[in-house]
C-alpha positions in Angstrom: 0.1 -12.0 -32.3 -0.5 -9.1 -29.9 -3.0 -11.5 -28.3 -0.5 -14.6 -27.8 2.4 -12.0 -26.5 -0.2 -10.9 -24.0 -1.6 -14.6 -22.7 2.5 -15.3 -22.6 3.3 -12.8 -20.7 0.4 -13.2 -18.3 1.3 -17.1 -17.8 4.7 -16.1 -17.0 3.8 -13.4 -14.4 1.4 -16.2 -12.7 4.5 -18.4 -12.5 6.6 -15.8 -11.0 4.6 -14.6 -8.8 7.1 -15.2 -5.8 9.2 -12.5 -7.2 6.5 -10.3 -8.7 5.4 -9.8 -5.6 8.6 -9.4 -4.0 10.1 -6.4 -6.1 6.6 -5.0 -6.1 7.4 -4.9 -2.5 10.4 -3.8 -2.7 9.6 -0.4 -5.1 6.7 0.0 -2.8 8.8 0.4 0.7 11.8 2.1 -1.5 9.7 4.9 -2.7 8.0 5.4 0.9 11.8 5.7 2.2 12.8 7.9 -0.7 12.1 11.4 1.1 14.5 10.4 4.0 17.1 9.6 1.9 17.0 12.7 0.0 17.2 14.6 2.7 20.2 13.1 4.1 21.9 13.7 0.5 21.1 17.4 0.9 23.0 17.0 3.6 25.8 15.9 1.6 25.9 12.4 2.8 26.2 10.2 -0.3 23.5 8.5 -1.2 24.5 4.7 -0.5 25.0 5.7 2.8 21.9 8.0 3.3 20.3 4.5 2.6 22.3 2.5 5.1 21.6 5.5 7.5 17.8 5.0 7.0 18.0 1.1 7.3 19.6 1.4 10.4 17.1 3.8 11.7 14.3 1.9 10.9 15.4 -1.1 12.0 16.7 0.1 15.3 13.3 1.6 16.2 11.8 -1.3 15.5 14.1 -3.2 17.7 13.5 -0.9 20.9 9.6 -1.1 20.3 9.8 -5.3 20.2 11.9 -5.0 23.6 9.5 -2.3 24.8 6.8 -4.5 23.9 7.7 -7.9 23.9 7.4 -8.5 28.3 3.7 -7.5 28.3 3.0 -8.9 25.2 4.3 -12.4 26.0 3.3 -12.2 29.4 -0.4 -11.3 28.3 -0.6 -13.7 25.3 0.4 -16.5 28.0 -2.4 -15.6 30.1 -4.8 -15.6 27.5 -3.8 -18.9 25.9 -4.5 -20.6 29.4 -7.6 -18.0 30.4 -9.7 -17.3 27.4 -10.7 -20.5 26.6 -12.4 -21.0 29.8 -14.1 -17.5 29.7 -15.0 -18.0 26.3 -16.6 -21.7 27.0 -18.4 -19.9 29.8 -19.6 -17.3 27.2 -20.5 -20.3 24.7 -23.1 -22.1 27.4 -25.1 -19.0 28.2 -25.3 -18.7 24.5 -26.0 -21.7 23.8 -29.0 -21.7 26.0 -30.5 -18.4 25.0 -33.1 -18.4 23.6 -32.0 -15.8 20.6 -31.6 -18.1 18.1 -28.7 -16.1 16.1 -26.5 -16.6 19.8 -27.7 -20.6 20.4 -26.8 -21.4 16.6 -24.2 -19.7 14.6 -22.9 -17.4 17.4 -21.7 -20.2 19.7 -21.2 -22.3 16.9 -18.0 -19.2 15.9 -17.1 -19.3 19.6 -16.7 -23.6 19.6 -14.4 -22.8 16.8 -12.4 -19.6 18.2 -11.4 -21.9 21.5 -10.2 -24.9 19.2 -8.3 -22.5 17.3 -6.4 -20.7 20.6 -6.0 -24.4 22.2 -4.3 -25.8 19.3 -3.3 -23.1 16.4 -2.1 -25.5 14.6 -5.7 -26.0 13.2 -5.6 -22.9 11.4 -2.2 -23.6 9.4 -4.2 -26.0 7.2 -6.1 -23.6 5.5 -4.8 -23.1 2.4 -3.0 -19.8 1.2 -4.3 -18.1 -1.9 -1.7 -17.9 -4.4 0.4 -20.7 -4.7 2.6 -22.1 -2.2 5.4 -19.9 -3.9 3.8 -16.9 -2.2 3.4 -18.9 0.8 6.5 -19.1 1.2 6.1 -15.8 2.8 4.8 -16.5 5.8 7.6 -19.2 7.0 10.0 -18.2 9.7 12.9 -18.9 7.1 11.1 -17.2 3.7 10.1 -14.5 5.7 13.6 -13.6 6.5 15.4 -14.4 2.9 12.3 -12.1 1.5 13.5 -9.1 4.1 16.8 -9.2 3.1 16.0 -9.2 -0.5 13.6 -6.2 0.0 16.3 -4.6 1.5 18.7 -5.1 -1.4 16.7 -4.8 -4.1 15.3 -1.7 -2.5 18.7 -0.1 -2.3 19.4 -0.8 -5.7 16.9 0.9 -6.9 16.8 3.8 -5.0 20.9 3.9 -6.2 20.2 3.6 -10.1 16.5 5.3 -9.9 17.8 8.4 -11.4 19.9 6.3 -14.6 16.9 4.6 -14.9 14.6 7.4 -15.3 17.1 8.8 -17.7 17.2 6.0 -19.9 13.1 5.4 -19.9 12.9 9.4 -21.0 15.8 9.5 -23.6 14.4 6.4 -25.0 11.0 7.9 -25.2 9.5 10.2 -27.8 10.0 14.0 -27.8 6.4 14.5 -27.5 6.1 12.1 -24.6 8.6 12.9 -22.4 7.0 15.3 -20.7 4.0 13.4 -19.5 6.4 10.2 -18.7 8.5 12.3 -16.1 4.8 13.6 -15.1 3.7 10.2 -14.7 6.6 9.0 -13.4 6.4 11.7 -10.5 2.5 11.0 -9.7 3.0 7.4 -9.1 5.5 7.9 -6.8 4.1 10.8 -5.1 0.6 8.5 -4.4 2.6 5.4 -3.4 4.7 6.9 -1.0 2.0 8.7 0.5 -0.1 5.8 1.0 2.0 3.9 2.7 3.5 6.8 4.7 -0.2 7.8 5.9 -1.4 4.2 6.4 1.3 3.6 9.1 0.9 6.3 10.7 -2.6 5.5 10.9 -1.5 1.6 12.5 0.3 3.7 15.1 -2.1 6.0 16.2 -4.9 3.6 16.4 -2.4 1.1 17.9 -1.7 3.0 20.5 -4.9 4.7 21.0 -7.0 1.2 21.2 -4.5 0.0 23.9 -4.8 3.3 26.0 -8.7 2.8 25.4 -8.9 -1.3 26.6 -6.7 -0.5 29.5 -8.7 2.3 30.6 -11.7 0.5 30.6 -10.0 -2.9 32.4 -10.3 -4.9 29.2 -8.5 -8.1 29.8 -5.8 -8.6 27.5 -5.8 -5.2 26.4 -2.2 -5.1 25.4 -3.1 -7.8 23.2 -6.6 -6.3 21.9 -4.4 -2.6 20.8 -1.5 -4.6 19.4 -4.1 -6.5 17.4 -6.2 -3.5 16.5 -3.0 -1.7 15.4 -1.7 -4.1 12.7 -5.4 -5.2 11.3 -5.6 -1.1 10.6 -3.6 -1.4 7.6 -5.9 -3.4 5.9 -8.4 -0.8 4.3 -12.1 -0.9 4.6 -12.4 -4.1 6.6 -9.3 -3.6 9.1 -10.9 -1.2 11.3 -13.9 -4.2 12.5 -11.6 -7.0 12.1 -9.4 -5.1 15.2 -12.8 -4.3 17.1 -14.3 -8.0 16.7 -11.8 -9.6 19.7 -12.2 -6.6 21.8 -16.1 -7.2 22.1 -16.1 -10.5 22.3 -13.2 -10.6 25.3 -15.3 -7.5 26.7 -18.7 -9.9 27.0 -17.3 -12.5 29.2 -16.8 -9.6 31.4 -20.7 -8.7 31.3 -22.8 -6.9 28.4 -22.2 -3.5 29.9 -18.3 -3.6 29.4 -19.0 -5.0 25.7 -21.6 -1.6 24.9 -18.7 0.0 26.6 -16.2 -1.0 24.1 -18.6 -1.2 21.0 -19.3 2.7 21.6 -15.5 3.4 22.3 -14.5 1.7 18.6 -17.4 3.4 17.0 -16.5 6.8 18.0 -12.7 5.6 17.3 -13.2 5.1 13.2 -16.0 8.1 13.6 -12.8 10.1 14.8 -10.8 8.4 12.0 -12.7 9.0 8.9 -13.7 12.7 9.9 -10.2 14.1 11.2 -7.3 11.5 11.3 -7.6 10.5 7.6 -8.5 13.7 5.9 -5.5 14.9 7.5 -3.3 11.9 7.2 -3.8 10.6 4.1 -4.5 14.1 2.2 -3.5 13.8 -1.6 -2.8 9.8 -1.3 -4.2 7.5 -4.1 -7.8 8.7 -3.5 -9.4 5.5 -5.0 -13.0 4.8 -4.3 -14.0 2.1 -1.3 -15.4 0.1 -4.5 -12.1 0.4 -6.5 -10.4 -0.1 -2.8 -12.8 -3.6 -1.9 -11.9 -4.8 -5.7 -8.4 -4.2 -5.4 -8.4 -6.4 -2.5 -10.3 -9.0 -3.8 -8.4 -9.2 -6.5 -4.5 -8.9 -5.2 -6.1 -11.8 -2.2 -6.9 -14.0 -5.0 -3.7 -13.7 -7.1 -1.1 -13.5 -4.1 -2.6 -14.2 -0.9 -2.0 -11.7 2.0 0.7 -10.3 0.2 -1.4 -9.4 -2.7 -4.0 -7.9 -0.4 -1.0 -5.6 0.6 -0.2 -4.8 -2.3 -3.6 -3.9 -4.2 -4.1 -0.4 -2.9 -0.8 0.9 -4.6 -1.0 -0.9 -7.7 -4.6 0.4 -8.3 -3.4 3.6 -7.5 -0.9 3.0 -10.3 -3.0 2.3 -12.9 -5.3 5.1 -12.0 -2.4 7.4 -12.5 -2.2 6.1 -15.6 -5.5 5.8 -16.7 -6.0 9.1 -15.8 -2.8 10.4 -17.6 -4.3 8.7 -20.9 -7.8 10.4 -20.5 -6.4 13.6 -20.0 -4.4 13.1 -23.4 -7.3 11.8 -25.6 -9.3 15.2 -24.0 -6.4 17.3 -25.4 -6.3 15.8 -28.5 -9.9 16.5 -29.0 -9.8 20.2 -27.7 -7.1 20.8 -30.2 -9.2 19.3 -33.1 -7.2 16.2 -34.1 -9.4 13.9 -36.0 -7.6 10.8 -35.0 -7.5 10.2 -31.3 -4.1 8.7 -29.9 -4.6 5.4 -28.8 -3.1 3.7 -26.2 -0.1 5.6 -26.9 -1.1 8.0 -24.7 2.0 9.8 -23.2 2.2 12.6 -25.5 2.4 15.5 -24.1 0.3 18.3 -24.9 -1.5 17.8 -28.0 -1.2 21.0 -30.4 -3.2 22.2 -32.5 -2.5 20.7 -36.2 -1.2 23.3 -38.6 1.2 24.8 -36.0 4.6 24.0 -35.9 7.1 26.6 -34.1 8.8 28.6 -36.3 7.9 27.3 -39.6 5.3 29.8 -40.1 7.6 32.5 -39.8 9.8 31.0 -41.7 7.3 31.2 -44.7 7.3 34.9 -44.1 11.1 35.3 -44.2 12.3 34.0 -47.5 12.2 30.3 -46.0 14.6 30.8 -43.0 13.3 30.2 -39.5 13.6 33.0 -37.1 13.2 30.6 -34.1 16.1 29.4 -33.8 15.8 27.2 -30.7 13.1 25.1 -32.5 16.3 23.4 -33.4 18.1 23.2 -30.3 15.3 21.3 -28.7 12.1 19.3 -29.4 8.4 20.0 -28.4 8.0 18.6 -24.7 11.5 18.2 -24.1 13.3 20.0 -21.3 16.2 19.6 -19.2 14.3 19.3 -16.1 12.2 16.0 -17.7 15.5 14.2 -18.8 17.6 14.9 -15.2 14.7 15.6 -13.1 16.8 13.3 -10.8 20.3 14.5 -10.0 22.6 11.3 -11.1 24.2 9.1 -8.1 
């Protein structure tokens, strides 16, 4: 039975997946907005507008940077539609007539195919989106704006009736669990918010240090090569190259010494970013393994596309919260002696030792009456700061 409700449930979350995917998105940005909020509620501005306050900030800023940006970006990405394929056909013939067999066969065979692709994008709209066309739905002008606006309410919502919520999960909950569901509760959204907090401010600083870089170096279309290597950072492990790839390739139809020039800037770039920017950024967020990271993304691509590679790094970091809360449990319940192991109900608090209940040994001392008295005002792993951790909206 167990077995059916499971296969059920996993056929209806494959048919959803639209709106999976959506509120995942949705908790996701709500909880990395959650500390601005909060703050403006200290400040005694009520909470549904703290939110509206933080919308609007975020959506002016990102209004001045398109103005800001948009000029040179258009500008440049006009130059380079009618430009690059020329440079890069020049590029293709001298590979093509090398006599390194790697250049003459698959490397200007990728070229052939990067100049069809900037003459007529078009091409590349045919490949097929992993997922469903339900998730592809994403990534039309017109889904992608019904999808923002729905982040944005369902987002609010949340962040309103978080605290009722989390009061219901914990009443509803066991006395022995309660604890370690607040606990959890906390972790999760500590390592979510965190991520995506550190990973863009990780797109910015590359963002804007790649373009400072290319320009420096007279890269053509380097407005274009930073903007690129800025949003490809937020895709872990295989961002970073993915950003680099263009710059080279752009930097060798200006001659092979600009292309060493700009492989040895982007290796001493992610050199800089794995040994100060994300130790420092990222400190305390998710803290998954590049294996668990490469898995994640394998995985979320395959069930929901681009989307699903967004997602993957806070979900995994999810379940490694809880995985390790339920590790942690089983260890205290064999330190304390228990001879069954909880299962996989695992949020229960600290385990006691068996044979030890407060106040009912000194109650066997004391003709039967309990001399702690506040055993019956409240229940082990219950405390008022695990039911309203949250102050109610």
């Amino acid at each position: 039975m167990s077995l059916l409700l499971v296969l059920a449930v996993g056929y209806l979350l494959i048919q959803i997946q639209f709106v999976l995917v959506l509120v995942l998105l949705s908790l996701v940005f709500a909880t990395a907005i959650q500390r601005p909020v909060d703050a403006l509620e200290r400040r005694h501005i009520p909470r549904p507008l703290a939110i509206l306050l933080v919308y609007a900030m975020l959506i002016a800023a990102i209004t001045v940077l398109f103005m800001v940006l948009s000029p040179a970006v258009r500008e440049q990405a006009v130059m380079f539609r009618e430009q690059a394929p020329e440079s890069l056909e020049e590029l293709r013939q001298a590979w093509r007539a090398s006599g390194n067999a790697l250049l003459s066969g698959v490397g200007q065979q990728m070229l052939g195919r990067g100049i069809a692709f900037i003459e007529n994008p078009s091409v590349g709209a045919s490949i097929p989106v992993p997922g469903g066309a339900a998730v592809g739905l994403l990534t039309g002008l017109g889904g992608g704006i019904i999808g923002l606006v729905t982040l944005l309410i369902i987002s609010f919502y949340y962040l309103m009736e978080k605290a009722w919520l989390r009061r219901v999960v914990l009443s509803n909950a066991s006395a022995e669990t309660r604890i370690r569901v607040s606990k959890t509760w906390d972790e999760v959204e500590q390592k979510v918010g965190d991520w995506l907090r550190g990973q863009l401010t990780l797109v910015l600083i590359i963002g804007v240090t790649a373009t400072i870089g290319y320009a420096a170096m007279g890269i053509r279309f380097w407005p274009l090569l930073g903007l690129w290597a800025g949003v490809t950072e937020i895709i872990p492990i295989l961002g970073p190259w993915l950003g680099g790839i263009p710059a080279v390739i752009i930097a060798l139809t200006q001659g092979w010494e600009k292309a060493l020039l700009v492989v040895g800037f982007i290796l001493i770039l992610q050199m800089t970013e794995n040994a100060i920017l994300v130790p420092r950024v990222m400190r305390g967020a998710v803290g998954l393994s590049p294996l668990a990271v490469f898995l994640a993304i394998l995985a979320g691509t395959e069930f929901a596309g681009v989307a699903g590679a967004l997602l993957a790094i806070p979900v995994a970091a999810a379940i490694q919260v809880l995985l390790s809360q339920y590790t942690e449990a089983r260890r205290e319940a064999k330190l304390a002696g228990l001879s069954s192991l909880p299962g996989w109900r695992w949020m229960r608090g600290s385990v006691a030792p068996p044979g030890f209940t407060p106040g009912v040994t000194a109650a066997a001392g004391n003709g039967g009456r309990s001399t702690a008295p506040e055993a019956e005002v409240s229940s082990p792993g219950v405390s008022q700061e695990s039911l309203g951790r949250e102050k109610a909206p």
